[in-house]
C-alpha positions as CSV (number, residue, x, y, z in Angstrom):
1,X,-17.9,38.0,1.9
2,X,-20.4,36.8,-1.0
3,X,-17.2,36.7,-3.1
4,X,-15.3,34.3,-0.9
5,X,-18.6,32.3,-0.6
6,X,-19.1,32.1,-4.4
7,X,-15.1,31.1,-4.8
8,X,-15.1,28.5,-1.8
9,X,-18.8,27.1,-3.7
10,X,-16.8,27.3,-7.4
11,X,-14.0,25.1,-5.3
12,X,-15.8,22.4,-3.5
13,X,-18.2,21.8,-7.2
14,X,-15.7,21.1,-9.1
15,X,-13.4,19.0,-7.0
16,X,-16.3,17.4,-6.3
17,X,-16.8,16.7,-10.0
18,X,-13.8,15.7,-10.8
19,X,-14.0,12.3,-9.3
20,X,-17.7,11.1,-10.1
21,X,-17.0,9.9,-13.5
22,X,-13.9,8.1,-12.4
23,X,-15.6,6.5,-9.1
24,X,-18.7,6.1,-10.3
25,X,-17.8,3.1,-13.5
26,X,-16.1,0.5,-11.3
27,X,-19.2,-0.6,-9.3
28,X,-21.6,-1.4,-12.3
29,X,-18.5,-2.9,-14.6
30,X,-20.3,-6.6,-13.7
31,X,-23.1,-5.5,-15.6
32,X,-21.2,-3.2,-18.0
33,X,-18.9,-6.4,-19.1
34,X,-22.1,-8.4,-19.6
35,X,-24.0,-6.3,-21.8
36,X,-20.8,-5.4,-23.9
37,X,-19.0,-8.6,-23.8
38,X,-15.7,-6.7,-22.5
39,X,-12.9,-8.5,-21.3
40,X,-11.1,-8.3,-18.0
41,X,-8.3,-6.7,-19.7
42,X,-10.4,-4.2,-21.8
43,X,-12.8,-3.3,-19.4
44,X,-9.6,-2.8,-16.6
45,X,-8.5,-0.2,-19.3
46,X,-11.7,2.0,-18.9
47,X,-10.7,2.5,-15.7
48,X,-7.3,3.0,-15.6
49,X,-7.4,5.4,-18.6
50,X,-8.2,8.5,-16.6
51,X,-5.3,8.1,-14.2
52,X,-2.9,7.6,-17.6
53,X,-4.5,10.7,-18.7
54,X,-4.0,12.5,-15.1
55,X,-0.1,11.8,-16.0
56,X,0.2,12.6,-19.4
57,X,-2.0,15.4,-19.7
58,X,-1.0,17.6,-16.3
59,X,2.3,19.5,-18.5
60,X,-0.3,20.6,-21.0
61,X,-1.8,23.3,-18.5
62,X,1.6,25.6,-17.7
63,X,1.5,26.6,-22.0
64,X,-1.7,26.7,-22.3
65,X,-2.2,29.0,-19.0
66,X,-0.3,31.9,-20.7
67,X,-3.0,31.8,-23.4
68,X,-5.8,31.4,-21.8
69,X,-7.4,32.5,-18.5
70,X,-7.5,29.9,-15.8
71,X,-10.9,30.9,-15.0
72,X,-12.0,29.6,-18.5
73,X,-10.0,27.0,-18.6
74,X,-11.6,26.1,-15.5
75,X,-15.3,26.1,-16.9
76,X,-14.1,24.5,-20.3
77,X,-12.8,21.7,-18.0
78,X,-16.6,21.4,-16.0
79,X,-18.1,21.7,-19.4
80,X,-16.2,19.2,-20.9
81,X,-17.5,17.0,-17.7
82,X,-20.9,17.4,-18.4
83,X,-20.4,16.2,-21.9
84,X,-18.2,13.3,-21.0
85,X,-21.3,12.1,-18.4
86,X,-23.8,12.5,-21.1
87,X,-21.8,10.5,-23.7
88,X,-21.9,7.4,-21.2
89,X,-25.5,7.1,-20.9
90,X,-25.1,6.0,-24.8
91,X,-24.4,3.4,-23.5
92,X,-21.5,1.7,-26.0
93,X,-17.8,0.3,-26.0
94,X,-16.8,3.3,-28.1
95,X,-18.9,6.2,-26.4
96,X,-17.3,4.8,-22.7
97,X,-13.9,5.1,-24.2
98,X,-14.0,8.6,-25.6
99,X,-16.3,9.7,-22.1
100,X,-12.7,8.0,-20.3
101,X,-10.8,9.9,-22.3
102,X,-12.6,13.7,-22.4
103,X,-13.0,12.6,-18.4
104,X,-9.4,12.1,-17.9
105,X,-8.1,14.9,-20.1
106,X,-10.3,17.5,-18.7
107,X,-9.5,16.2,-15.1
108,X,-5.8,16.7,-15.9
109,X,-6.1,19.7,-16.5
110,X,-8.3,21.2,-14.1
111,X,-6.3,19.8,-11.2
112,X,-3.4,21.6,-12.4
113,X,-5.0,25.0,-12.7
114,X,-7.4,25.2,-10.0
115,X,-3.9,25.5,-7.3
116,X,-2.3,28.1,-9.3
117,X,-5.6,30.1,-9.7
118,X,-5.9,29.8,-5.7
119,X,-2.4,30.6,-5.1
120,X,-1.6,33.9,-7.7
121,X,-5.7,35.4,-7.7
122,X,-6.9,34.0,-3.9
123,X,-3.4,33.9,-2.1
124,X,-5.2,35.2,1.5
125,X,-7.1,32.1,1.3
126,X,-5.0,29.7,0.0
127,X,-5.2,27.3,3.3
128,X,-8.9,27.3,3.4
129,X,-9.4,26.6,-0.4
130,X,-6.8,24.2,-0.6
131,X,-8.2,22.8,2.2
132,X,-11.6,22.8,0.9
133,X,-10.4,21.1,-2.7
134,X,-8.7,17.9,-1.1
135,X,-11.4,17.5,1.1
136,X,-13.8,17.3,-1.6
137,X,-12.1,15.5,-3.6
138,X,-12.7,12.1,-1.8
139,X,-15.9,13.1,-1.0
140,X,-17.1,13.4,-4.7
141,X,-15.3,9.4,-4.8
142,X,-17.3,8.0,-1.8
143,X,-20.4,9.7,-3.0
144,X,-20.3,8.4,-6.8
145,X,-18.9,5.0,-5.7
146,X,-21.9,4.3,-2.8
147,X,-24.3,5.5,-5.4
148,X,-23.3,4.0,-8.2
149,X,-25.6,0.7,-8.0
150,X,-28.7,1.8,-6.4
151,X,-29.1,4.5,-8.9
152,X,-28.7,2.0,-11.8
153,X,-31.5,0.3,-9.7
154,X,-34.0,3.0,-8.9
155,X,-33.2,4.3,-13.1
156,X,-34.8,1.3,-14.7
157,X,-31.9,-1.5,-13.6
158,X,-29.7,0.8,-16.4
159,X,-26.1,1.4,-16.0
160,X,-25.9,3.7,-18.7
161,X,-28.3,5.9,-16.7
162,X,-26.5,6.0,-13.7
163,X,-22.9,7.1,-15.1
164,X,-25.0,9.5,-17.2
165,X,-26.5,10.8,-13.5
166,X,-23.4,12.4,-13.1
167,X,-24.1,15.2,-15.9
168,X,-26.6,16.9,-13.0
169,X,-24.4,17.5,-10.5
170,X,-21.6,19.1,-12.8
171,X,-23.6,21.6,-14.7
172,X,-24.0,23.7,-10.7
173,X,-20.0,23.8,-11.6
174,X,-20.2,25.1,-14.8
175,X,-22.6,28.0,-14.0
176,X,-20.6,29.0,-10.7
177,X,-17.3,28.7,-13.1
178,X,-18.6,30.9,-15.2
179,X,-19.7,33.7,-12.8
180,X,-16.4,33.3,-11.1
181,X,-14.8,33.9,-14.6
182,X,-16.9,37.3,-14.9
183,X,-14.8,38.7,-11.6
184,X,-11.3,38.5,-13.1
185,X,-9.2,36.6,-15.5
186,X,-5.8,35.6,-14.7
187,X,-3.2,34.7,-16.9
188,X,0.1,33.4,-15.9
189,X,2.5,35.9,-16.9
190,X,6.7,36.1,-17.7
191,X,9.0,33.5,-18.5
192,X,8.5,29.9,-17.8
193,X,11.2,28.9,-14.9
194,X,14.4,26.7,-15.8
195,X,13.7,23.3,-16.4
196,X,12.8,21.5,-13.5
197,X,14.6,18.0,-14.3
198,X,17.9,18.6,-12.3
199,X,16.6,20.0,-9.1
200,X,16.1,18.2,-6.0
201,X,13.4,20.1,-4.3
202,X,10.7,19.3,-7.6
203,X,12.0,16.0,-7.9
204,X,11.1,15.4,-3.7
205,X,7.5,17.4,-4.4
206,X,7.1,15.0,-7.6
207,X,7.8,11.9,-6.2
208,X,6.2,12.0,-2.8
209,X,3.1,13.0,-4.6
210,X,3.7,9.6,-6.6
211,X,4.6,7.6,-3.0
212,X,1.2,8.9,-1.7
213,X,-0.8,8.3,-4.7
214,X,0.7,4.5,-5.2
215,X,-0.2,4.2,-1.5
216,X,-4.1,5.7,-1.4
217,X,-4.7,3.4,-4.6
218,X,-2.7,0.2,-3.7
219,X,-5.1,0.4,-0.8
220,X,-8.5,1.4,-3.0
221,X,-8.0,-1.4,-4.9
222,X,-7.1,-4.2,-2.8
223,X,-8.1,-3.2,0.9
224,X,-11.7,-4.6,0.8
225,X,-10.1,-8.1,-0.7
226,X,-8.0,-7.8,2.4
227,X,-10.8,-7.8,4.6
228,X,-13.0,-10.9,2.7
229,X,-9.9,-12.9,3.2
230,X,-9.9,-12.1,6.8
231,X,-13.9,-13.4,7.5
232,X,-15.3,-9.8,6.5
233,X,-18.3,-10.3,3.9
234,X,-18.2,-7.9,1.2
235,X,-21.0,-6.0,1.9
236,X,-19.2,-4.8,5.5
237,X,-16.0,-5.1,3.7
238,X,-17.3,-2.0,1.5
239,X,-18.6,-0.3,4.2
240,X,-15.8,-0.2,5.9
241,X,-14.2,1.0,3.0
242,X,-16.4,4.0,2.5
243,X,-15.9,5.0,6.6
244,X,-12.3,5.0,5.6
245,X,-12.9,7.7,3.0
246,X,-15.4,9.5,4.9
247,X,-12.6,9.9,7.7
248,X,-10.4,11.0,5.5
249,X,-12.2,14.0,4.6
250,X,-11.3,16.4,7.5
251,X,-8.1,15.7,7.9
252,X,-8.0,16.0,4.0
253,X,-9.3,19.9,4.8
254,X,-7.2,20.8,7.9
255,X,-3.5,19.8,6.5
256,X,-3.7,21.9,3.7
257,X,-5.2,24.6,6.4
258,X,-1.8,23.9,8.7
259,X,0.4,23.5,6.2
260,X,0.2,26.6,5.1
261,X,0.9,28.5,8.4
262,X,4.1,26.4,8.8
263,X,7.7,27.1,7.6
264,X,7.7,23.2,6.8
265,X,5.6,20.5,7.3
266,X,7.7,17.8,8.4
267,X,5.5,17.1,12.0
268,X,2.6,16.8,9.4
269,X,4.0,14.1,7.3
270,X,5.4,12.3,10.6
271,X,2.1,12.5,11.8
272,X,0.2,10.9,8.5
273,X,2.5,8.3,7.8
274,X,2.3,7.1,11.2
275,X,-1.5,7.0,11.3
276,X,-1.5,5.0,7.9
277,X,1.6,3.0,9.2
278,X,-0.4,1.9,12.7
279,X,-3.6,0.9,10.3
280,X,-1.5,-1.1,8.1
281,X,0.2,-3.1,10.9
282,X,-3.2,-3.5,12.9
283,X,-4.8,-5.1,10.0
284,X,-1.6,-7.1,9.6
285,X,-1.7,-8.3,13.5
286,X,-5.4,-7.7,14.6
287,X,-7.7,-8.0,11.5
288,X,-10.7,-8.4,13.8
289,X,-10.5,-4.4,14.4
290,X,-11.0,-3.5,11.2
291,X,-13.2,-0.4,11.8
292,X,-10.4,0.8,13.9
293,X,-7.3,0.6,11.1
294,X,-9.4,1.4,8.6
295,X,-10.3,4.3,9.9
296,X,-6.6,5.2,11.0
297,X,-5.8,4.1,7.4
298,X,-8.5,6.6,6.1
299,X,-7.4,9.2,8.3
300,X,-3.3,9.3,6.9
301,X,-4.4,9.1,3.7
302,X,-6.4,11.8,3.7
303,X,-3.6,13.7,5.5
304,X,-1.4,12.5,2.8
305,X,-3.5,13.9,0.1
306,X,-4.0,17.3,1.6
307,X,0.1,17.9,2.2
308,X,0.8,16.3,-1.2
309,X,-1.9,18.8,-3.1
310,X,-0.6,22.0,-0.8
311,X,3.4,21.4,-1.4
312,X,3.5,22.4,-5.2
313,X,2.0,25.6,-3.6
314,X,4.3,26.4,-1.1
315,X,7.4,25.2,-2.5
316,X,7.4,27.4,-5.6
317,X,7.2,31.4,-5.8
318,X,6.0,32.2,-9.1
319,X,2.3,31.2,-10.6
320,X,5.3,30.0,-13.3
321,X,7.4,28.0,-10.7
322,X,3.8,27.1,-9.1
323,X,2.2,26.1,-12.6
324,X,5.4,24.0,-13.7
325,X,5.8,22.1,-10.7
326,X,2.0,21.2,-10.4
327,X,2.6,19.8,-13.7
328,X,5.3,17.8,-12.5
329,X,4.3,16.6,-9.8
330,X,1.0,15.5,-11.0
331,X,2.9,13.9,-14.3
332,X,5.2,11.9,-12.3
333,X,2.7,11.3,-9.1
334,X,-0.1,9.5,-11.5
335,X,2.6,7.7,-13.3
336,X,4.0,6.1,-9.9
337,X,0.6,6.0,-8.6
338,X,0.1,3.4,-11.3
339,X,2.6,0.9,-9.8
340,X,0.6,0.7,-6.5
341,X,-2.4,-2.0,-6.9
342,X,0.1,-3.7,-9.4
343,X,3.2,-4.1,-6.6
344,X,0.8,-5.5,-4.0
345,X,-1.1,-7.6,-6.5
346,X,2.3,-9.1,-7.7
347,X,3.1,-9.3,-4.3
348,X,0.0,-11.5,-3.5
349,X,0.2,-13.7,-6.6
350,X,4.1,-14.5,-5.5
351,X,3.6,-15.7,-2.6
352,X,-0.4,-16.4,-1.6
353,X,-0.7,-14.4,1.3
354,X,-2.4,-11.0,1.5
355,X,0.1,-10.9,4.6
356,X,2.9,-10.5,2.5
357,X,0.6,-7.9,0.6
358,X,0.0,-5.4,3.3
359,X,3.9,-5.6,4.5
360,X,4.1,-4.3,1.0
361,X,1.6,-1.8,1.7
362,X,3.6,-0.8,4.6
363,X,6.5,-0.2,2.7
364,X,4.9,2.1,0.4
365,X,3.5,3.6,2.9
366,X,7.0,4.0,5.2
367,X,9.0,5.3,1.4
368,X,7.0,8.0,1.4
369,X,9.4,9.7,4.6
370,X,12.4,10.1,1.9
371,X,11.1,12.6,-0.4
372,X,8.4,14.0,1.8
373,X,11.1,14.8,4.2
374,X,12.9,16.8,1.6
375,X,10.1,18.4,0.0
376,X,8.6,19.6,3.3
377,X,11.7,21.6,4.1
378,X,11.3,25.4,4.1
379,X,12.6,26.4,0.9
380,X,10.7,27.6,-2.2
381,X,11.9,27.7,-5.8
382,X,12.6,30.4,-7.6
């Protein structure tokens, strides 16, 4: 029992952790633009550097799994987070690139391990831990987003202070890493499976994980602009914004939970993209019940993230087949994810209605049903 506890504790830290740093920069980048004289364009880069990394660092983790133990890749990756905090409390243009980048990197990675060290050394609780990561994983956002300001505030009116904050909270994830490390080490033995590239199956996984992701950030970004232009001040606009993500966090736990104990999970992506799909049209045709769609909004996505983190699970049989297609999945997910706030900003700019944005919205949200369809059937790789 004090085993489980101390693995379910090691879980919830880290995901937790590994969205401060990115949520936490985008509230004070007024202030950090002033003091550094950044532009738009460079000061956009710090924060869309991490997601690049997400993509282009995830196939790193299957090779370098069969050298090292996931369990120590797992505290390098929270101590890695800790030094990445620290270094943006210096305070400079060239200390909150390289934090961006260590951030990112070490972010990549974990998220790639931490499912195949559930699934090959904690297989009985694979639903629950699962469950437990993706819920947390939006809850580390809200938390380092809503904080962001006041604690640059209450810490002398310094930005650099509050993104350095963040150091405190990952060093719990370091030391709980590490005592989970001294129970076992796992390695991810045996051949690597066949490329991945011509079958259907980690193509679906991959790109609904990219559908989801494009929708969840189209909607970050753009969603409280949405509301301003509908009579919502910004203040409530935000709020409603953080309601969305605190309601996304149990249905965030309990998909991954379900999935799990289902041959396939096509009633549970019905179910999410509907949700996100009745949001999108009520803000679309009723703006005025915004608590309501955000809410319904919050509620698929977090549904969305929870089947999309689970399916690389329970689609593939090996750690090997569940380490490659992780990799995959998160490679091509972040890299479609990308596309998202871009479409529905392109989308607004062509034709000057945030109307015509949230159809697009809508249609993100709807393309998700063609891969997810495919990748929920039950079928695993070899």
């Amino acid at each position: 029992m004090r085993s489980g506890r101390l693995v379910a504790a090691a879980v919830v830290l880290l995901a937790l952790n590994l969205r401060t740093l990115i949520a936490s920069l985008p509230p004070l980048l007024p202030d950090i633009r002033a003091d550094l004289h950044l532009s738009a364009t460079i000061a956009g880069l710090l924060t869309t550097l991490p997601v690049i990394c997400f993509g282009a660092f995830a196939p790193v983790l299957p090779r370098l799994a069969r050298r090292i133990a996931l369990e120590r890749i797992l505290v390098a990756c929270a101590v890695v987070t800790v030094a990445a905090a620290g270094l943006r409390g210096a305070g400079t243009t060239a200390t909150l690139f390289a934090a961006s980048l260590l951030a990112g990197i070490a972010v990549a990675i974990a998220q790639g391990a931490l499912p195949i060290l559930i699934r090959t050394r904690f297989s009985a609780q694979t639903g629950h831990l699962m469950g437990a990561y993706s819920m947390a994983l939006p809850l580390g956002a809200t938390l380092a987003a809503a904080a962001a300001v006041p604690l640059a505030h209450v810490l002398g009116h310094s930005w650099p202070r509050s993104l350095a904050f963040w150091l405190l909270p990952a060093v719990p994830a370091v030391l709980v890493w590490v005592s989970v490390a001294r129970g076992g080490e796992t390695l991810i033995e045996g051949p690597p499976p066949a490329s991945l590239r011509l079958d259907p199956l980690a193509w679906s996984v991959a790109l609904y994980f990219g559908a989801q992701s494009a929708s969840f950030y189209a909607g970050l970004a753009w969603i409280p602009e949405i509301l301003v232009s509908n009579d919502y001040s910004e203040t409530t606009a935000g709020g409603l914004q953080a309601i969305g993500s605190l309601v996304s966090m149990a249905p965030a736990f309990a998909v991954p939970l379900l999935a799990s104990r289902l041959g396939h999970q096509l009633p549970i992506l019905l179910a999410v993209v509907a949700a996100t799909s009745a949001g999108v049209i009520g803000l679309l045709i009723a703006p005025s019940a915004g608590l309501l769609w955000v809410s319904l909004i919050g509620a698929g996505q977090g549904g969305m993230l929870g089947l999309a983190l689970i399916l690389p699970v329970l689609r593939a049989r090996t750690a090997q087949s569940v380490a490659s297609l992780t990799a995959m999945a998160l490679c091509v997910g972040y890299l479609v994810a990308a596309s998202g706030p871009w479409i529905l900003g392109l989308v607004h700019d062509a034709s000057g209605s945030w109307s015509a944005a949230l159809v697009a919205l809508l249609a993100i949200t709807l393309a998700q049903l063609v891969p997810g369809a495919y990748a929920c059937r039950a079928r695993v790789l070899g």
